[in-house]
TORMARNU-424225 format. One record per residue: residue in three letters; residue number from 1; x, y, z of N, C-alpha, C in turn. Coordinates in steps of 0.2 Angstrom, whole numbers. Each point is the difference from the previous one (the first is absolute). Example, Ala and Ser with C-alpha at 12.3 -4.5 7.8 and 13.67 -1.06 7.14 Angstrom:
2
('ALA',1,(66,-28,39),(-4,6,0),(4,6,0)) ('SER',2,(-2,5,-4),(4,6,1),(-4,5,3)) 
***
This chain:
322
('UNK',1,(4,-6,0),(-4,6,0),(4,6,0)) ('UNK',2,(7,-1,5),(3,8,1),(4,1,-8)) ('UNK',3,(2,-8,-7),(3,2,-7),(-8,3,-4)) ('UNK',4,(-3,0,1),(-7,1,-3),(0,7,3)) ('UNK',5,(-2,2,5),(0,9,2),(4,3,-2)) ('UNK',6,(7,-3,-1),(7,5,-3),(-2,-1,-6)) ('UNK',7,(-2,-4,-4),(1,-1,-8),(-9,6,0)) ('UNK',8,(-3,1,2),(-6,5,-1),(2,8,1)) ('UNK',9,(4,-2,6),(2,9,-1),(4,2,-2)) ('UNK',10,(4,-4,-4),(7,2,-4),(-6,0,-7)) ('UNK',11,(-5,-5,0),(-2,2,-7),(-6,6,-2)) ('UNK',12,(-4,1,8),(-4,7,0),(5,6,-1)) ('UNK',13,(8,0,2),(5,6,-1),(1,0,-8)) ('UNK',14,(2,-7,-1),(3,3,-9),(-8,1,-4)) ('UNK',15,(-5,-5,2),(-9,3,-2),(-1,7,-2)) ('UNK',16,(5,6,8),(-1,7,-1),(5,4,-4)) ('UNK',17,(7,-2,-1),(5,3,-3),(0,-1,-7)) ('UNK',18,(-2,-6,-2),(3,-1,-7),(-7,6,-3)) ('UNK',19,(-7,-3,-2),(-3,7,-3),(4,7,0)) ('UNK',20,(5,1,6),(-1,8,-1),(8,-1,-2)) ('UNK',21,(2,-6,-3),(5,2,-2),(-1,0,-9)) ('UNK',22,(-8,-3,-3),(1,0,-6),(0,7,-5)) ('UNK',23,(2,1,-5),(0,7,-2),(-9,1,-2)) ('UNK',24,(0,8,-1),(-7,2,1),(-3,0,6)) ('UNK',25,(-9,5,0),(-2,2,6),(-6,-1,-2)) ('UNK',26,(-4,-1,5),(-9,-2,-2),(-2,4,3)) ('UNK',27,(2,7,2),(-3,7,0),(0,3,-7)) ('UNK',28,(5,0,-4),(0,2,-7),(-3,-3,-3)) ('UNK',29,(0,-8,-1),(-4,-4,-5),(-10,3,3)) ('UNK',30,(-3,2,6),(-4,1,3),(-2,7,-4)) ('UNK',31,(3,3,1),(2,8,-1),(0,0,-7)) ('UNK',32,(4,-3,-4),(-3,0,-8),(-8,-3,-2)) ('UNK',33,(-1,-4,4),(-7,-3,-3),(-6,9,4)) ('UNK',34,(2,0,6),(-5,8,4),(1,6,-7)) ('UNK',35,(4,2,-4),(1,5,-3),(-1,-1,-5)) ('UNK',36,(-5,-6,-4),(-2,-1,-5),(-6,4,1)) ('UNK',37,(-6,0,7),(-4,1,0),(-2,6,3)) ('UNK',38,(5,4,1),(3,8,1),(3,1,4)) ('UNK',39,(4,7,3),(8,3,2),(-4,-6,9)) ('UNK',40,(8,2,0),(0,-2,7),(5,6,4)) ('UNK',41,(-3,0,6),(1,5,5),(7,-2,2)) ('UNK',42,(5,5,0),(5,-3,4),(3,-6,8)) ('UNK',43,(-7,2,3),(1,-5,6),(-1,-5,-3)) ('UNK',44,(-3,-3,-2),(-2,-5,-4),(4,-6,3)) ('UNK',45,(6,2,-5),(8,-5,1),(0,-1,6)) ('UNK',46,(3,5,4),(1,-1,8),(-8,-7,4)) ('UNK',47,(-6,2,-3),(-4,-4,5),(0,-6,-5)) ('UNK',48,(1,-2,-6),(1,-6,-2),(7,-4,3)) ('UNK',49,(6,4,0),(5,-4,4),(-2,-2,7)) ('UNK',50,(-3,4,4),(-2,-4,7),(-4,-5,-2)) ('UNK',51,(-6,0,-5),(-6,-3,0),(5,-9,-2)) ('UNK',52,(6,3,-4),(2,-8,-3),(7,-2,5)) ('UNK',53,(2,3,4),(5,0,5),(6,1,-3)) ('UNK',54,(2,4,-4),(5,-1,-7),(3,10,2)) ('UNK',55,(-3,2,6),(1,6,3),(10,0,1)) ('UNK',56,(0,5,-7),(9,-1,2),(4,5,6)) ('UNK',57,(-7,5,3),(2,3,4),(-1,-5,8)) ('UNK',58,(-1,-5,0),(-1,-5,6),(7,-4,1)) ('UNK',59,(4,-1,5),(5,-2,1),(-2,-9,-4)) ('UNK',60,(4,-3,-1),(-1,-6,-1),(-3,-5,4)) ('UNK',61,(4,1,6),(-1,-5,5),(-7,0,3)) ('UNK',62,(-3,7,1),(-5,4,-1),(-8,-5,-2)) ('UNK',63,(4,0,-9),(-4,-4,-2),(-1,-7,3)) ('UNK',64,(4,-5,-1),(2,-3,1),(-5,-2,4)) ('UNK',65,(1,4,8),(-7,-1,5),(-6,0,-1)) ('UNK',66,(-1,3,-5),(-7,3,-2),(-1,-7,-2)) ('UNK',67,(5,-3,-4),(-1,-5,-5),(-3,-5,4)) ('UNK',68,(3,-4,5),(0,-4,6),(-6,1,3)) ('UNK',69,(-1,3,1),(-10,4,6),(-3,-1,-6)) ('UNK',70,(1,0,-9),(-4,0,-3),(-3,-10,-1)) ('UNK',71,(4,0,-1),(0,-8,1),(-4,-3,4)) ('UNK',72,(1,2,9),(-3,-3,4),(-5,2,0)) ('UNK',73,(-4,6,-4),(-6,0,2),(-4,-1,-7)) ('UNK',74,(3,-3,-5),(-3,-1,-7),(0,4,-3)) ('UNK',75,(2,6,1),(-2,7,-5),(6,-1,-6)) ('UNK',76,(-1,-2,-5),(6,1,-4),(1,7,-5)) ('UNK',77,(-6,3,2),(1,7,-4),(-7,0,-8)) ('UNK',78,(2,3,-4),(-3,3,-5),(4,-3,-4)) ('UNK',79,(-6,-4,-8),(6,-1,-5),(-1,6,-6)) ('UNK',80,(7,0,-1),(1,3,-7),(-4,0,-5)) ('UNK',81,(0,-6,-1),(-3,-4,-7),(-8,-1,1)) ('UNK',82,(-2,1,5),(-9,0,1),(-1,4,4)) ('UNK',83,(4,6,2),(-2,6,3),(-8,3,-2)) ('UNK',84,(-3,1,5),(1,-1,8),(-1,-4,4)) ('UNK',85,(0,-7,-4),(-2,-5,4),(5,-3,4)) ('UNK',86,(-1,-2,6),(4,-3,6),(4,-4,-4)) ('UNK',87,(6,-5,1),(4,-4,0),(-2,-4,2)) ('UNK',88,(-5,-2,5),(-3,-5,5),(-7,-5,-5)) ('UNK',89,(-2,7,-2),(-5,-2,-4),(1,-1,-9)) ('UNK',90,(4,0,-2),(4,-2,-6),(1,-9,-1)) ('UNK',91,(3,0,7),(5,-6,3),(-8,-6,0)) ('UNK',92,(-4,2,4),(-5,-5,2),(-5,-1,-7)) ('UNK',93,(-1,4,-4),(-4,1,-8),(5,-4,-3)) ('UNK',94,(9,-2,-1),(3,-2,-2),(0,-7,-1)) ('UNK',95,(2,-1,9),(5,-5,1),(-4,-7,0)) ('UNK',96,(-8,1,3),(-4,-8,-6),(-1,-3,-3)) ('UNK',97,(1,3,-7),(2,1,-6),(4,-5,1)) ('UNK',98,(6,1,1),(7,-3,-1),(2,-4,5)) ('UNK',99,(-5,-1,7),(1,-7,5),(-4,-5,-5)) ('UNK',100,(-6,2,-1),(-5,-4,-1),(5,-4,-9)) ('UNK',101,(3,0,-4),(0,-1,-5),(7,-3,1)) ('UNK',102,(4,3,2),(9,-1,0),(0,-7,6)) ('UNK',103,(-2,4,4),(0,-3,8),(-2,-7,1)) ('UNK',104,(-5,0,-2),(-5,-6,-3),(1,-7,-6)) ('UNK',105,(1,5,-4),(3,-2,-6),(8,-7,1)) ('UNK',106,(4,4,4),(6,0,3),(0,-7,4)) ('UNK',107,(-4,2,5),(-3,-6,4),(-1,-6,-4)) ('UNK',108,(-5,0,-6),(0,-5,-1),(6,-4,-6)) ('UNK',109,(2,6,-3),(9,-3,-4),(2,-4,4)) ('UNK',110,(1,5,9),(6,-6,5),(-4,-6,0)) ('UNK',111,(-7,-2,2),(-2,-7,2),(0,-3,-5)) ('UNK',112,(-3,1,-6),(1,-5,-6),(6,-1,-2)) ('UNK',113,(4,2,-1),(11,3,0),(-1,-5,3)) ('UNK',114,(1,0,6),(4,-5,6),(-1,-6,-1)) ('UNK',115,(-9,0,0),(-5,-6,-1),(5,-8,-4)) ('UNK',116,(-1,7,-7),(2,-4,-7),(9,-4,-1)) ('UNK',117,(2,5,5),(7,0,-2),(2,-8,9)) ('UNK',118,(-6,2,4),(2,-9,4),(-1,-4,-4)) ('UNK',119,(-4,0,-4),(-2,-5,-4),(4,-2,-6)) ('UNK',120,(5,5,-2),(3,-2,-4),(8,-4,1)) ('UNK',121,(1,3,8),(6,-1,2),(0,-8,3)) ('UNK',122,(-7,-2,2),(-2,-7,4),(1,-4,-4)) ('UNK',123,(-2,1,-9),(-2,-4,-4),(3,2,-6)) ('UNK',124,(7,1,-2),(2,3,-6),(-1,-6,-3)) ('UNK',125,(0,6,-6),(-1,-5,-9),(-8,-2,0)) ('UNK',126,(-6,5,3),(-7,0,0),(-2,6,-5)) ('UNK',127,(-6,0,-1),(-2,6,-5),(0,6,4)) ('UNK',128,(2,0,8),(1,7,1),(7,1,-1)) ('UNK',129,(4,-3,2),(9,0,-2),(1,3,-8)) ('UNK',130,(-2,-2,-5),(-3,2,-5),(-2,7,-2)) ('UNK',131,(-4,4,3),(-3,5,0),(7,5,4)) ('UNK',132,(4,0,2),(7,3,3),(1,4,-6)) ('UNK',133,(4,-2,-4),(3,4,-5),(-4,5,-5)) ('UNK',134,(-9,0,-2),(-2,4,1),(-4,7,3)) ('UNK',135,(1,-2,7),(-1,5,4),(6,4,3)) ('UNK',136,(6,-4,-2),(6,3,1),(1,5,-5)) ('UNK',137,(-3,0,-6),(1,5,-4),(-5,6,0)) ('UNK',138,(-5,-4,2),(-2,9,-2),(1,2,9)) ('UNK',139,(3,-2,5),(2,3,4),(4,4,-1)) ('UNK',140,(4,-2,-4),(8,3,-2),(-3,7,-5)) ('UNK',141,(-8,1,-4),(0,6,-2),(-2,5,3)) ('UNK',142,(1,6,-2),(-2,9,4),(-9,-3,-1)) ('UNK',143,(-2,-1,7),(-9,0,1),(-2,6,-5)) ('UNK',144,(3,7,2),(-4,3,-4),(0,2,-7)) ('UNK',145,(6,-5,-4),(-2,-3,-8),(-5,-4,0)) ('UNK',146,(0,-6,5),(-5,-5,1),(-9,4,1)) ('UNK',147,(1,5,3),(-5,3,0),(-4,4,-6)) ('UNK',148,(4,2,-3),(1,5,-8),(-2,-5,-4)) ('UNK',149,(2,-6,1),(-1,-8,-6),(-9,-1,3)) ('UNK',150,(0,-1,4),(-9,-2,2),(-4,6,-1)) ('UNK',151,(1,5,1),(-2,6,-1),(-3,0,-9)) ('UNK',152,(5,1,-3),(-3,-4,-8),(-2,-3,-1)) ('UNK',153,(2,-7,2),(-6,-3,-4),(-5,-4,4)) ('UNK',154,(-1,1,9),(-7,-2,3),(-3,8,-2)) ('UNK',155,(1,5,1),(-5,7,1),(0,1,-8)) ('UNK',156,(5,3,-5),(0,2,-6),(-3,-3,-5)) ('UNK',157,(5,-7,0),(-4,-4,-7),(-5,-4,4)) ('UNK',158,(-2,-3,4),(-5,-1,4),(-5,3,2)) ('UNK',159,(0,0,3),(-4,7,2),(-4,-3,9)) ('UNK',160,(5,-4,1),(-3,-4,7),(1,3,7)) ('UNK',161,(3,5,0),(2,3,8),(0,8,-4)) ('UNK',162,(0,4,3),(0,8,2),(9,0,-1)) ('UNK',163,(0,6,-5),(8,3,0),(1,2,7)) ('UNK',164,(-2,5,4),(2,3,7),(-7,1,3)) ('UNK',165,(3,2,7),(-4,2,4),(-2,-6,6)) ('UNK',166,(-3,2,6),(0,-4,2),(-8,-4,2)) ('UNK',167,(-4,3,-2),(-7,0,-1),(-3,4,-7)) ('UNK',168,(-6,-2,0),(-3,6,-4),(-5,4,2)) ('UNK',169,(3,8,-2),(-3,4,5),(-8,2,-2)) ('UNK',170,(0,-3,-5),(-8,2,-5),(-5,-5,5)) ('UNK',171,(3,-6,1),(-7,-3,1),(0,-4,8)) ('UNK',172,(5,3,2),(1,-1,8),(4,6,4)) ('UNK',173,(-3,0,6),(4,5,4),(4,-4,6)) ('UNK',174,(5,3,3),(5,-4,6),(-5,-3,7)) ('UNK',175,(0,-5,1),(-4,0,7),(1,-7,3)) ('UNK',176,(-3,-5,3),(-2,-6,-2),(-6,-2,-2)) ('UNK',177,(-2,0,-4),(-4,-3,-6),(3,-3,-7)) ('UNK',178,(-6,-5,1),(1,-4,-5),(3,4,-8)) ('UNK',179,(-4,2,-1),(3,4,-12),(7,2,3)) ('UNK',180,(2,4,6),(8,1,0),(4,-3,3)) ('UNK',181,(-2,-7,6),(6,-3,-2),(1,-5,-6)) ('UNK',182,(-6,-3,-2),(2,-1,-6),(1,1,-5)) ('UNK',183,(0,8,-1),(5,5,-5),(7,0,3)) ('UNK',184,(3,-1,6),(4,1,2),(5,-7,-2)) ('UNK',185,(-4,-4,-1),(4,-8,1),(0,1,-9)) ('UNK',186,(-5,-1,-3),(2,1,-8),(6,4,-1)) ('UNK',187,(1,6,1),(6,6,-2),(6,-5,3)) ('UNK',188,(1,-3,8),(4,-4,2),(3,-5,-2)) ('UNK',189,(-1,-4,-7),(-2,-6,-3),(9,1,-1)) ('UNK',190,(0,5,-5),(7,-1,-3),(6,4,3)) ('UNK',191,(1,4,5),(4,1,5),(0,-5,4)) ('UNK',192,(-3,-4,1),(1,-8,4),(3,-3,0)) ('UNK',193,(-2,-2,-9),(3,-7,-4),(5,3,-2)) ('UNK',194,(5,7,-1),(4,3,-1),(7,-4,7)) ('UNK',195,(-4,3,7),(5,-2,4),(1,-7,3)) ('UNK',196,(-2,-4,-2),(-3,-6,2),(6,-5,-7)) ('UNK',197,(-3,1,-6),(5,-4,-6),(6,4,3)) ('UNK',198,(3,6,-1),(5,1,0),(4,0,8)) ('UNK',199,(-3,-3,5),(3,-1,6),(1,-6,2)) ('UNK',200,(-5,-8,-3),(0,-3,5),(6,-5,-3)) ('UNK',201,(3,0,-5),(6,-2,-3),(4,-1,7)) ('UNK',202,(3,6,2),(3,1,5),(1,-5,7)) ('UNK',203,(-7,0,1),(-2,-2,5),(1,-7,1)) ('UNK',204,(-2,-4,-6),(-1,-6,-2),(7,-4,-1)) ('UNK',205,(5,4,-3),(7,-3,-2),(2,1,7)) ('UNK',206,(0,4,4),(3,0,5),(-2,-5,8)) ('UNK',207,(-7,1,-3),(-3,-7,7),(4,-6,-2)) ('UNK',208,(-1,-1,-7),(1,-7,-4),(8,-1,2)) ('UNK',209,(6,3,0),(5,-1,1),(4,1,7)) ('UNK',210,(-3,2,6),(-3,1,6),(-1,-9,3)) ('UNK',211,(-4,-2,-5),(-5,-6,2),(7,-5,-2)) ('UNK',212,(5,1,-4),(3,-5,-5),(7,-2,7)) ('UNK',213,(-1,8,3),(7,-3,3),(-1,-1,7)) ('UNK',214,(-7,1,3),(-3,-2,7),(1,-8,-1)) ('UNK',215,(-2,-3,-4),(-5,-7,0),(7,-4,1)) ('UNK',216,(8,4,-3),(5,-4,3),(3,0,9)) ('UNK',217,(-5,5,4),(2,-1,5),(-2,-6,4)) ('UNK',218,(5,-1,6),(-2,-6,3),(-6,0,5)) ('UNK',219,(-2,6,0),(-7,-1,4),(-5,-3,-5)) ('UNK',220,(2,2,-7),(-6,-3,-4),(0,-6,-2)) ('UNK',221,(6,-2,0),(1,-8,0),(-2,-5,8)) ('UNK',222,(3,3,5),(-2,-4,4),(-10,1,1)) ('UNK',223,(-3,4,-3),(-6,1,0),(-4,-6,-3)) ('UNK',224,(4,-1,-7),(-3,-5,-6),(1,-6,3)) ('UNK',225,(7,0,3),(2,-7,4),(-5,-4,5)) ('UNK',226,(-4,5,5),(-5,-2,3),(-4,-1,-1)) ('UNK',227,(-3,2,-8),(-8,-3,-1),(-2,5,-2)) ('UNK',228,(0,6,2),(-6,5,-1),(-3,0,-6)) ('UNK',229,(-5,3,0),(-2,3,-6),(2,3,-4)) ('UNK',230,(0,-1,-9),(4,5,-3),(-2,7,0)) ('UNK',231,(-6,-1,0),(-4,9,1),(2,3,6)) ('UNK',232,(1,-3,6),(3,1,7),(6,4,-3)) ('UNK',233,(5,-4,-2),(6,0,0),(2,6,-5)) ('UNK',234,(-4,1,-5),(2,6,-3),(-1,5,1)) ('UNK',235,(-10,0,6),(-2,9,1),(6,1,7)) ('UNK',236,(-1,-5,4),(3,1,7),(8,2,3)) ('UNK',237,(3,-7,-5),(6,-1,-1),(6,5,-5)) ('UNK',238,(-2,1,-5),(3,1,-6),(-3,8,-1)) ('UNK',239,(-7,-1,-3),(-3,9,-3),(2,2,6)) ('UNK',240,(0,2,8),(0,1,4),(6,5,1)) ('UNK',241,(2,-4,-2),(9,3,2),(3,4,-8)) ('UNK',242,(-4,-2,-4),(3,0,-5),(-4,11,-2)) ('UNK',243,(-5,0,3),(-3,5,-2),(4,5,4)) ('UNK',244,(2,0,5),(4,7,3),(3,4,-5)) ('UNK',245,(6,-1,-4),(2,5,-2),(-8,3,-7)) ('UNK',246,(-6,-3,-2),(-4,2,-3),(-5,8,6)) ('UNK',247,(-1,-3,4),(-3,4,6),(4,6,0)) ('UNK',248,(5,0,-1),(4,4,1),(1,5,-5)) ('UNK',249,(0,-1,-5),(-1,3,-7),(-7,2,0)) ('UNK',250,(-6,-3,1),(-5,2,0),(-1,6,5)) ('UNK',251,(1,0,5),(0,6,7),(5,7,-5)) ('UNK',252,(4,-2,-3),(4,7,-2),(-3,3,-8)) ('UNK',253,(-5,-7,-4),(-3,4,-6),(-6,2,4)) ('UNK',254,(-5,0,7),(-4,2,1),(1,5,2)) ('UNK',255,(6,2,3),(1,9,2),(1,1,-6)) ('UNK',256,(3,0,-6),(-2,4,-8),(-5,0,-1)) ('UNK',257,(-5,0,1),(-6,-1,-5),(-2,6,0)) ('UNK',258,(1,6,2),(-2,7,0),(5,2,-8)) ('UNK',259,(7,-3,2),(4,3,-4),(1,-3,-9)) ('UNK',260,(0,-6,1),(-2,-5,-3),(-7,3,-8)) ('UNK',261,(-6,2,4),(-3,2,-5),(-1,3,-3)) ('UNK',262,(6,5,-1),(1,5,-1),(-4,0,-10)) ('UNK',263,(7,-5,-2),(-1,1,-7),(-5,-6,-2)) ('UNK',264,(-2,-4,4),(-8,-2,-4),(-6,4,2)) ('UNK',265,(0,4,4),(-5,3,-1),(-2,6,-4)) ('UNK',266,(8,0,-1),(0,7,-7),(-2,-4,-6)) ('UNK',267,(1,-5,-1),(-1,-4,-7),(-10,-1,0)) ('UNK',268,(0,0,4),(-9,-3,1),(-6,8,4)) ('UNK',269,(5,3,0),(-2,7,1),(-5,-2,6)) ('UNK',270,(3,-4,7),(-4,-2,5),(-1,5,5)) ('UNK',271,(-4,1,4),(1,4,5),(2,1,8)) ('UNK',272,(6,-3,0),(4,-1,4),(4,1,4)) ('UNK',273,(5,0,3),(4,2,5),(6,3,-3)) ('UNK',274,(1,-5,-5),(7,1,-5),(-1,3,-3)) ('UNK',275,(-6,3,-2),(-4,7,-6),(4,6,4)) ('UNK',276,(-2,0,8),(2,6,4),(5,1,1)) ('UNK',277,(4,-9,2),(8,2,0),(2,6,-6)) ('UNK',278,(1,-4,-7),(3,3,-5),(-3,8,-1)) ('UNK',279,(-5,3,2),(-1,5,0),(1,6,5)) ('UNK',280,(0,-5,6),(5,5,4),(6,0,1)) ('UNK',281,(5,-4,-5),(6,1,0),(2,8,-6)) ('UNK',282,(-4,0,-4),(-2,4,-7),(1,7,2)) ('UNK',283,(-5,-3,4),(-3,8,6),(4,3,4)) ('UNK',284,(6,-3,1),(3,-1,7),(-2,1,7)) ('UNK',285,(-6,-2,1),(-7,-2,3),(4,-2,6)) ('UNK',286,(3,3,6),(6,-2,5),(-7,-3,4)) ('UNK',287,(-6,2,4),(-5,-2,3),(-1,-7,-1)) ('UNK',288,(-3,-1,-7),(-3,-7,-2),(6,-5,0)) ('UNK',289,(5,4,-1),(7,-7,-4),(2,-2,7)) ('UNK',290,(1,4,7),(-1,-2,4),(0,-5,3)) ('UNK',291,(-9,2,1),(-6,-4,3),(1,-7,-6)) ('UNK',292,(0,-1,-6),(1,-5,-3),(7,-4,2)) ('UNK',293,(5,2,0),(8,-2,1),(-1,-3,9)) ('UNK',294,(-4,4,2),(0,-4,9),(-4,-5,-1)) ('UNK',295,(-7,-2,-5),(-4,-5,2),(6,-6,-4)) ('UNK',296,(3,1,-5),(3,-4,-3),(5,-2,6)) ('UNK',297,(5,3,3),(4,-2,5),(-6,-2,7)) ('UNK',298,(-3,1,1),(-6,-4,5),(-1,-6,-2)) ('UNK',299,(-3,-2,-7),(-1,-5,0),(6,-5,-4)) ('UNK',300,(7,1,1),(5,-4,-2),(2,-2,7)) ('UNK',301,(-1,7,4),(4,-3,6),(-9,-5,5)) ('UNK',302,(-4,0,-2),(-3,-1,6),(-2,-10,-3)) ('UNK',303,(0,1,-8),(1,-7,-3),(6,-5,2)) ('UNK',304,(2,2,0),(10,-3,2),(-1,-1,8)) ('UNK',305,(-3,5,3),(-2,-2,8),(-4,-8,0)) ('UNK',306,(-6,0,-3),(-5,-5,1),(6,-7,-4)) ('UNK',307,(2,1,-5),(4,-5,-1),(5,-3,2)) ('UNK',308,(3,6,5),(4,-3,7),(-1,-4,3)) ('UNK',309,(-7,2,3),(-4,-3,4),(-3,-7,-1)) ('UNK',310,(-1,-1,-6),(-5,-5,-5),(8,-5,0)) ('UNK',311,(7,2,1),(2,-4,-3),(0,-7,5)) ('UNK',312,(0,3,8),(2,-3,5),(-6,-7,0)) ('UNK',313,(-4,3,-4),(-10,-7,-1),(4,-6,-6)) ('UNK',314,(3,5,-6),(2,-7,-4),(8,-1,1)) ('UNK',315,(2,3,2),(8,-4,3),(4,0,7)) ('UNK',316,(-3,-5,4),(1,0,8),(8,1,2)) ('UNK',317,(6,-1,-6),(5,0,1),(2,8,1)) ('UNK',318,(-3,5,-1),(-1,7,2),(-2,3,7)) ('UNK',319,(-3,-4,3),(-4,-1,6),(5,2,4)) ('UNK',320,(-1,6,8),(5,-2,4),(0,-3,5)) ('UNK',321,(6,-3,2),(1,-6,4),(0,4,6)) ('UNK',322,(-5,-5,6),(2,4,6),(6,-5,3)) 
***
């Protein structure tokens, strides 16, 4: 717990520094879009720099505090990019979007992955064994070609899924009800099958050779030697031990998944988290990039906790001895 607190505050510190080290000002970028719509009064500047904390008359460290009280009390400010709307409220309209699809999605890549890939390690030279070298490949290509590739010809020459978006706005509105979530799961179709073909490759070659070099340990032979079950012997015995380092890799692609969608959600013009990232970098949106960069380091570090924790349930030799 106390490597976990120091890796949070050392990452809420560079969270605050780096933004104000990018070049550009999101009081100027703010201030050009206000002077389309007529002059601006010279205060102006000065209460937009307090309003984005980006006030160069305030000592740093100054900020700094400001920054930390802001934190603890959830106020992350005003964004640039959806001015005047909170950053709290941007995040919450957002980040559904992109749990509910990526998150989910994800989820079920690792269980079917895993699944498939014990089964090929237990039983090579079967039709899932087989199936390796094509999923190894389109793992090996940029999803967001992969995406660009189904995009033509399941929506364009087909005409079977929606080019973008993430619902349709004509014949449903946001809520829970039936026409919109079932707008919402149609739009969802092919950002799905997108991260799903293009991830579980991975997952699959990795369990399956995982499982190739467990089966020669001696626990697993003396396991076979006393009778047990094969099915025993492989979830308990073998998959068991063999899944750690997969666990492990899943807890660190789950703290990216903010980051991670970045670029398929520009390709499916989705409405998502990774929409906002990239636009409040554009913007240099210090508020939103923030509040986004912290949830992104919260849920890297807080996944990697649970799978600390988790590791001691499947590997008792982690355990400690009193």
């Amino acid at each position: 717990m106390g490597f976990y607190l120091v890796a949070l505050f050392a990452a809420v510190t560079f969270n605050f520094a780096i933004p104000r080290l990018l070049p550009g000002n999101p009081v100027d970028i703010l201030l050009g879009k206000l002077t389309v719509a007529g002059p601006v009064s010279p205060g102006t500047r000065q209460a937009l720099e307090v309003l984005f904390g980006s006030d160069t008359s305030t000592p740093i460290w100054q900020q700094y505090i400001e920054y930390l009280k802001s934190i603890a009390t959830g106020d992350f400010g005003v964004s640039v990019t959806y001015f005047p709307t909170p950053v709290v409220d941007v995040i919450t309209s957002a980040l559904p979007w992109t749990l509910v699809l990526v998150g989910l999605t994800s989820l079920i890549t690792f269980i079917v992955g895993v699944s498939l890939g014990t089964v090929a390690g237990w039983k090579r030279g079967t039709w899932v064994d087989s199936i390796i070298p094509a999923t190894t490949i389109l793992h090996a290509l940029p999803y967001f070609w992969f995406a660009l590739v189904l995009v033509y010809f399941l929506s364009i020459q087909l005409g079977w899924f929606p080019l973008s978006g993430g619902y349709n706005v004509r014949t449903s509105s946001p809520g829970f009800n039936g026409p919109f979530i079932l707008s919402a799961l149609y739009h969802a179709v092919l950002p799905a099958l997108t991260i799903v073909v293009s991830s579980i490759g991975g997952w699959i070659l990795g369990m399956r050779n995982m499982m190739v070099s467990t089966l020669s340990e001696d626990y697993v032979v003396t396991a076979e030697a006393k009778g047990l079950s094969p099915r025993r012997v492989m979830v308990m015995y073998a998959a068991r031990n063999a899944s750690l380092p997969s666990f492990t890799g899943f807890a660190i692609s789950l703290g990216f998944i903010v980051g991670g969608s970045v670029v398929m959600e520009q390709v499916f013009s989705y409405p998502g988290i990774g929409n906002a990232f990239l636009l409040s970098v554009q913007n240099n949106d210090y508020a939103l990039m923030q509040a986004l960069f912290l949830i992104i380091t919260i849920a890297v570090l807080f996944t990697n906790l649970i799978v600390d924790l988790f590791y001691s349930v499947l590997d008792p030799r982690t355990r400690a001895h009193r």
